[in-house]
C-alpha positions, 0 to 999 in steps of 0.5 A: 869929800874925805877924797878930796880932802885926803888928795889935797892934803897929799898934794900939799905934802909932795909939793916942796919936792916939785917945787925944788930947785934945779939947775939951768942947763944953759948957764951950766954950759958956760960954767962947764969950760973947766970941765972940758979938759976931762970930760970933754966939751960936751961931757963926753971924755976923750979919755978912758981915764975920766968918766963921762958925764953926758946923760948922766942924772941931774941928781947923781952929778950934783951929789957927786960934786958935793961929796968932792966938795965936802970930802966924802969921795976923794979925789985932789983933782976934782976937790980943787976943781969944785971947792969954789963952786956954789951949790947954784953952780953945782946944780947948773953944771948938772943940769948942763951934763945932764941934757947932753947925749950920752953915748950910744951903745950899738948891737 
């Protein structure tokens, strides 16, 4: 009993981290078309002076815009690039990146 009632109680505790927003890839895709002059369509740069953003974590990408957005990481081309962005904007354009292939390395 004290089994189950400890298992419930740390089911409870971890349940806001499952329920936790998250971004939907499909509409980020329509969202991404200002991205694809850097990053490439797909988030695969066509340039070695922008990152690649295919594959990359859903998370890390959504704190990267936010410390664009907030100042923390500084870039004028990303900052303006972001400064309008929703937080529900944010996680839809990580969620889009995110589910495309990233490159392949080959031995």
């Amino acid at each position: 009993m004290r089994i189950r009632l400890a298992a419930c109680a740390l089911l409870l505790c971890a349940s806001p981290l499952a329920f936790a927003a998250s971004g939907d890839a499909s509409v980020g895709k329509k969202k991404s078309t200002p991205c694809a002059a850097c990053h490439g369509a797909e988030g695969v740069s066509p340039s070695p002076d922008f990152p690649n953003l295919a594959g990359q974590y859903a998370d890390y990408l959504e704190a990267s815009m936010k410390h664009y957005k907030a100042g923390k990481r500084k870039n004028p081309i990303m900052a303006e690039q972001v400064k309008n962005l929703s937080n529900k904007d944010i996680m839809d354009l990580a969620a889009y990146f995110a589910s495309q292939r990233s490159l392949t390395v080959r031995y």
